[in-house]
N, C-alpha and C positions, 0 to 999 in steps of 0.2 A: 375576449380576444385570445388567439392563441398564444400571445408571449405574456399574458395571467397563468399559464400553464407551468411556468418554469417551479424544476420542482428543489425548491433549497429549504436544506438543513439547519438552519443555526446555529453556531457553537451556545453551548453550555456547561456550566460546571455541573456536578456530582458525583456519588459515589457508584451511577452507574455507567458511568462514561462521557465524553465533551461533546457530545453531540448528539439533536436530536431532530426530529420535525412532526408536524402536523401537514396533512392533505388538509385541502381545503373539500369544504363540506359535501361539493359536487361532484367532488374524485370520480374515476371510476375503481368501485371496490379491490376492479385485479390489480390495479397497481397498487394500491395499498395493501395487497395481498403480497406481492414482487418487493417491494419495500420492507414489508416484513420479514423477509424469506433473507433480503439483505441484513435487517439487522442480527439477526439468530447466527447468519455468518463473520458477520465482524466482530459479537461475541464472543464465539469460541476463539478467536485468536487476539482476542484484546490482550494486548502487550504488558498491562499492567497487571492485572489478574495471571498470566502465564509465569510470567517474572517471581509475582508474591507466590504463586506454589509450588514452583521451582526450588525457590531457596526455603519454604518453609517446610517442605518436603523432607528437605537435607536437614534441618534443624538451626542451619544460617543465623537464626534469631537468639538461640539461647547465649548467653553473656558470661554464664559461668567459665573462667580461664579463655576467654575468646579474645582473640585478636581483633585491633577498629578495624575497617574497612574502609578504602579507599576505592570510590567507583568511577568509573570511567563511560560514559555513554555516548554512543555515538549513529546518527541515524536519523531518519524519519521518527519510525517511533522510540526513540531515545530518550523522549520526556513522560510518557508514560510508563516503559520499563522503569526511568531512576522510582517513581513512583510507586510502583509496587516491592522494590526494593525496599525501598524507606520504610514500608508496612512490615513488613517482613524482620527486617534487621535491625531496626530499635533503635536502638542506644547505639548500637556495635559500629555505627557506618558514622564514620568520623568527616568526612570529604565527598563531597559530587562533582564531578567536573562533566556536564553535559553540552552536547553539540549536538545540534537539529538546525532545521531548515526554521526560518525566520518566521514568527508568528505560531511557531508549535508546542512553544511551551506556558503552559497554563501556567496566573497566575501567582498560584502556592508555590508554585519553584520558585518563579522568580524571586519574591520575599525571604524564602525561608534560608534561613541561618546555614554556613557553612556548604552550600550548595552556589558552585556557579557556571551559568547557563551562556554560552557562545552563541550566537545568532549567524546561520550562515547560508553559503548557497548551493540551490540544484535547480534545477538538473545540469545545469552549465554552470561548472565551478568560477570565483572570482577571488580578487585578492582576498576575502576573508576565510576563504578555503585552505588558501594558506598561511593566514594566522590562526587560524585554529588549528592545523598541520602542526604549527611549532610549537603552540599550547598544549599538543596533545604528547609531543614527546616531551617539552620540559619538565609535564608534571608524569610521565614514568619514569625519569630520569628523577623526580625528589621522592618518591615513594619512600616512606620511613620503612625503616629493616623490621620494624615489629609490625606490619601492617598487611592488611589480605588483600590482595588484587583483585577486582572485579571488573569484569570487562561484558557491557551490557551491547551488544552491534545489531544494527537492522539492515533492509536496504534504505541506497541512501548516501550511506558513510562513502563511498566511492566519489561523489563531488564532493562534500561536505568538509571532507579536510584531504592534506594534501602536503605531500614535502618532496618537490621536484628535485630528481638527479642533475649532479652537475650539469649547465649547459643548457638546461632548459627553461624557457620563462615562463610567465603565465600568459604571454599570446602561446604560447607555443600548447598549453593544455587548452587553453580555450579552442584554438581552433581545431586540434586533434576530437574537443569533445562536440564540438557542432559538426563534423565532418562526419562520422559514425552514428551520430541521433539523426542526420539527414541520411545517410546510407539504408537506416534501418537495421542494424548492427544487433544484433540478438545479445541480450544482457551477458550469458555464460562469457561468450566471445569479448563484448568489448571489456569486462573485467578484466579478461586472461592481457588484455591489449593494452589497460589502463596500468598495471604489473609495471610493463617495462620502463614507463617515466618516472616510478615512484620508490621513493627512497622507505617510505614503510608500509606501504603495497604489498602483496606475498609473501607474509609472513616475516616483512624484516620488524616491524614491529615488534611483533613477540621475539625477536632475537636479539631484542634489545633489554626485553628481561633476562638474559644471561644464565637462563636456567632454573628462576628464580618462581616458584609454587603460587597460581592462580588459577582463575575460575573466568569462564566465559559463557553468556548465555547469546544465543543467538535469535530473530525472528529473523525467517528465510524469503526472501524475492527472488530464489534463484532456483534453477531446474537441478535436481539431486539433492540439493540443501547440501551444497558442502561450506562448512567452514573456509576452507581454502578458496572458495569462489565470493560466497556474500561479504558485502564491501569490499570487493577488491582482497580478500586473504588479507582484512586490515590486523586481524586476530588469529590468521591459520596457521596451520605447521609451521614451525622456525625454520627459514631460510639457509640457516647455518647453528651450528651448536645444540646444545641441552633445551628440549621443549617440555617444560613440565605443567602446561595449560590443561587443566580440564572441562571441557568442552561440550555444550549442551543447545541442541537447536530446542526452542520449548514453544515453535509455532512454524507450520508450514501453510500453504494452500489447501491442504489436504481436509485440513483440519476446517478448515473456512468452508470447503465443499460437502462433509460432513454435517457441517452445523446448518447448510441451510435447507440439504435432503431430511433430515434430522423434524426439523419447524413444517417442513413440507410432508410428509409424512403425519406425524403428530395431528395435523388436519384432516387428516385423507384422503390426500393427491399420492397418486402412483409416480413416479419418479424416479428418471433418469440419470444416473451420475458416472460417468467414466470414469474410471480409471486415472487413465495417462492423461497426463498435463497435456494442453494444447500450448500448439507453438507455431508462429512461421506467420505469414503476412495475411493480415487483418481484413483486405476484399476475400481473399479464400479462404478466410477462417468464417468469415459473416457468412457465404456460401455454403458452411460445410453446416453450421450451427442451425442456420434459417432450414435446409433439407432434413437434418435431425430431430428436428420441433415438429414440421409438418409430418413426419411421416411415424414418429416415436408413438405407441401405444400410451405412455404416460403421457401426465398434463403438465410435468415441473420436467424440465432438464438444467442440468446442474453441472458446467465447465468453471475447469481453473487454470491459471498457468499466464502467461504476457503474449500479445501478438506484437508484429512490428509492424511499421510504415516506412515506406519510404518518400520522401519528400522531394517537393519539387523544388524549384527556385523561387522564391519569395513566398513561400509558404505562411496560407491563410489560418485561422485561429481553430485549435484544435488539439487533440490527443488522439492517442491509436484507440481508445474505448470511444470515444465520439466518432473517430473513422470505422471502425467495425460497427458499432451500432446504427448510423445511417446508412453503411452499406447493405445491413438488414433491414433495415425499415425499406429499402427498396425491394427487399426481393419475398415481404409479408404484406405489401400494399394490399388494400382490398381483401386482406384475411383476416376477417373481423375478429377471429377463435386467437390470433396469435400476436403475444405481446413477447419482446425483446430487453434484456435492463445487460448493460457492461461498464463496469466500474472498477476503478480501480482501489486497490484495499487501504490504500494510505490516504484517501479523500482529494487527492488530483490526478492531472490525467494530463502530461505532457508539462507545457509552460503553463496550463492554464491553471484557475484555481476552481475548476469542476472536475467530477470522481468520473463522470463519463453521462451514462443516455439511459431513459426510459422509452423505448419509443414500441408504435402501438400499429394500425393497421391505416389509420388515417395521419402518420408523421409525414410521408410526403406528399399530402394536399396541402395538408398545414403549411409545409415549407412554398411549398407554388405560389398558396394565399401572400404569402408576405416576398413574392416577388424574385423567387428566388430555382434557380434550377439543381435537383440533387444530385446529378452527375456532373455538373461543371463543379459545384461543391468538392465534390470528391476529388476531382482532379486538381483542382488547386488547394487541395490538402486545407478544407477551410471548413471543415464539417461541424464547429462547434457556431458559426454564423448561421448554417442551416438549421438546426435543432434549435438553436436562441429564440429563432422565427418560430419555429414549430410548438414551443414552449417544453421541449424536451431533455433539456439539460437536467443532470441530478446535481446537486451541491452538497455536501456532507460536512467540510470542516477536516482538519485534522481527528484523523479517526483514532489514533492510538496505534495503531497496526502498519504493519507494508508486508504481505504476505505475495504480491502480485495483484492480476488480474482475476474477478468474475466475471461469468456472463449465465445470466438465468434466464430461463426461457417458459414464458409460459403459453398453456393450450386449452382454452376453456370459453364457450360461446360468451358473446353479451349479456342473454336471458341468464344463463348460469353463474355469469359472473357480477351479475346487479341483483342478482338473489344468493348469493353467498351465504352459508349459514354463519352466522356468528362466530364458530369457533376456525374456518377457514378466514375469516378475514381478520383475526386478531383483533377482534373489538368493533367498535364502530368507529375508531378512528385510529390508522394504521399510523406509528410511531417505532421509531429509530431509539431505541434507549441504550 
């Protein structure tokens, strides 16, 4: 049946990251090939690994006359940055105070000694958003004076915490932040627009270190990767006074679209990888992607970057990577040679808790099969009920990263791709490690 096809991940522990999966036995190899191509991209910017070379780099961990450390994490991947930290820095890291989206934190945090972990909300902030807001300034406000500041941000930290300017409630951000996620509000912008409600937004945060010598490492969801934009400027230039923050993005998209032309190559598929980040709305981005696939002399294309949606009024179950990926799966139908994957790098994709779509040349029979129409779908912004049908959802789990959006595209007959040679399909059973 087509909804046996859904394709999820399971969380799991390890030292190579929280998540994995198995195809089942009757796969078709190209997506376990696509799958692949994903994991070699969420590698390179696993937040826990970037973090531990970041500061081991610097030498962070040596103890001789070092000051403890006091970390601060805030984010999606928030729980696996503190984590590569903690490898890193020893003995030296005296305090964790981590804040993530609920269910993110493995766990070894939770347990472990002198580490504690906030449970909060996104993408639409709630009262715990602002308890973690006031948690998050209390504890820069006790910072002992012999102590290192470390400031670990991803995307994310823009709902996740929160300390409203006088005057305003939390109706007042809630519905500011469902008004803009319905608009389709392009990340740069709603950040710059999330600023004006927030009392350490844009840098007042850091201006409430008073001048005072830290370290910030950043994973990026933002177009430029500026510090002053990801999380809302929860960690960017000081607002006002002495900023003596030293400041370090240690993962972008870029790096994710690298690592999976990188796995792709290494094969020997020819492959495609632009440049410039994509952006702007997700029916014309599946249009522009689905035309660069067919028509690209290579067999991998390899985009990065966030698309939007805009939404309707009572909007069905879904994210912009489920909306762009079915709007592709409409316009590959019957092209047997071309399969579609868009996912998002933190392992959901809107409210849902799916990364986004694997879909192939036959996703919308499979959706018709199970009674369902793919352009009314679309129009009612319900594209994760159409793919459920089709068995083409991806599930991943908390990846460890938030670097944005992928979308991989692959171009390779049936016959070629049910004869894959072994080192193109990464084994005989294609795995997320």
């Amino acid at each position: 049946m087509a909804r046996d096809r859904h394709v999820r991940v399971p969380p799991r522990g390890g030292p190579q990251g929280p998540w994995a999966t198995e195809l089942a036995p009757a796969s078709d190899p190209r997506r376990e090939l696509l799958l692949t191509l994903l994991s070699a991209a969420l590698a390179r910017v696993d937040g826990r690994r970037c973090v531990r070379e970041a500061l081991a780099g610097s030498g962070a961990g040596e103890t001789s006359a070092a000051r403890p450390v006091w970390l601060a994490a805030v984010g999606k991947a928030a729980p696996a940055m503190a984590l590569g930290a903690r490898e890193a820095l020893g003995e030296r890291l005296a305090h964790c105070l981590i804040i993530s989206r609920e269910g993110h934190a493995p766990p070894e945090l939770e347990r472990a000694s002198g580490v504690e972990v906030i449970a909060s909300s996104h993408p639409v902030p709630d009262q715990r958003s602002l308890a973690a807001g006031e948690r998050l300034l209390r504890w820069v406000e006790a910072l002992p004076a012999d102590a290192e500041p470390l400031f670990l941000i991803s995307g994310g930290a823009s709902s996740l915490v929160e300390v409203l300017r006088p005057g305003l409630a939390l109706a007042d951000l809630e519905s500011f932040t469902a008004r803009e996620l319905a608009a389709g509000t392009a990340i740069g912008e709603l950040n710059a627009r999330r600023i004006a409600l927030s009392r350490i937004k844009g840098g007042r945060l850091t201006a409430r270190l008073k001048g005072r010598a830290a370290r910030a490492l950043f994973v990026s969801d933002v177009p430029g990767d500026d510090p002053a934009v990801i999380g809302s400027g929860l960690l960017g230039p000081a607002s006002e006074g002495e900023d003596r923050i030293e400041r370090t993005v240690v993962a972008c998209v870029d790096q994710a679209v690298a690592g999976a032309a990188a796995a792709a190559r290494a094969r020997g598929l020819a492959v495609h990888a632009p440049d410039k980040r994509f952006e702007g709305e997700a029916l014309r981005l599946a249009a522009r992607f689905a035309h660069e696939l067919r028509l690209s002399p290579s067999e991998v294309c390899v985009w990065g970057g966030e698309s939007t949606v805009q939404l309707p009024p009572n909007p069905g179950q879904g994210g912009r990577n489920q909306h762009l990926a079915l709007a592709a799966a409409r316009l590959i139908a019957g092209q047997a040679d071309l399969m579609l994957l868009a996912a998002g790098t933190d392992g959901t994709d809107g409210v849902t808790e799916d990364a986004g779509a694997l879909v192939d040349a036959e996703s919308c029979a499979r959706v018709a099969l199970g009674g369902l129409d793919v352009d009314d779908c679309l129009a009612r912004a319900d594209s994760g009920t159409a793919l459920a049908a089709s068995g083409d959802l991806l599930h991943l789990g908390p990846t460890g990263t938030n670097v944005g959006d992928l979308v991989i595209g692959l171009k390779l007959p049936p016959p070629a791709g049910a004869d894959l040679p072994q080192a193109a399909r990464g084994g005989p059973r294609a795995r997320v490690l």
